[in-house]
C-alpha positions in Angstrom: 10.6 -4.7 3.8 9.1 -5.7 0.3 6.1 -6.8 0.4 3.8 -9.0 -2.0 1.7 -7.7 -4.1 -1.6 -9.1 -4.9 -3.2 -8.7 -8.3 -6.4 -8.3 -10.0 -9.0 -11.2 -9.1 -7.2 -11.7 -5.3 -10.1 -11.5 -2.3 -8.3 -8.7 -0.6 -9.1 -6.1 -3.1 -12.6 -7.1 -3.1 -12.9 -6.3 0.7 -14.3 -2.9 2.1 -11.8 -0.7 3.4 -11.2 0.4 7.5 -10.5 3.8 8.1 -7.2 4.2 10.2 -5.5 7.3 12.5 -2.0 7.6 13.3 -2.9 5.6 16.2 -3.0 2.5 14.0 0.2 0.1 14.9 3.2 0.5 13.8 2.2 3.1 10.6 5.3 4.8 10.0 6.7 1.2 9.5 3.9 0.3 7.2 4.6 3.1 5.3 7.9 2.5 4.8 7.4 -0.8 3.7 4.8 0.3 1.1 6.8 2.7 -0.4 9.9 0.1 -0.6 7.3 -2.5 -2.1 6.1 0.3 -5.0 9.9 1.5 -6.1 10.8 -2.1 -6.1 7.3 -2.7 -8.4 8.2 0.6 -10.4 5.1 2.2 -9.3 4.1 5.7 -8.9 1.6 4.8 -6.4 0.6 1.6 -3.9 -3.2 1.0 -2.0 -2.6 -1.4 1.6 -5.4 -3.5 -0.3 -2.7 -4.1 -2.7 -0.5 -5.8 -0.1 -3.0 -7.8 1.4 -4.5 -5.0 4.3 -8.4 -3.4 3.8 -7.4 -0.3 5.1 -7.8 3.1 3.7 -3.6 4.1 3.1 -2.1 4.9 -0.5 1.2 6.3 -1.2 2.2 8.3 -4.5 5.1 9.5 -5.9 4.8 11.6 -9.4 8.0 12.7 -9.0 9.1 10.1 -12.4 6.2 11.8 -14.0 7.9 15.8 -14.0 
């Protein structure tokens, strides 16, 4: 699922980040979603803060950068 992004000024990034485990709900999912969200952004990487959660998660892809 794509999902919005939220850009420089919005409250969210502002926030302090939560450290999560793989005990937090529905991860893989979230993951998932984050990656969809940066492809579909043309990103090479995403922060949750970025779609609206304070918690410590980033994905990365360099892959376009070899």
């Amino acid at each position: 699922m794509i999902r919005p992004v939220y850009i420089y000024g919005s409250p969210v990034l502002r926030k302090v980040t939560q450290d999560i485990d793989s005990t937090y709900p529905d991860i893989k999912q979230f993951i998932d979603d984050m990656f969809e969200t940066m492809y579909h952004s043309d990103g090479v990487g995403l922060a949750a803060p970025q779609i609206g959660l304070s918690i410590r998660l980033i994905v990365i892809d360099a892959s376009p950068m070899e």
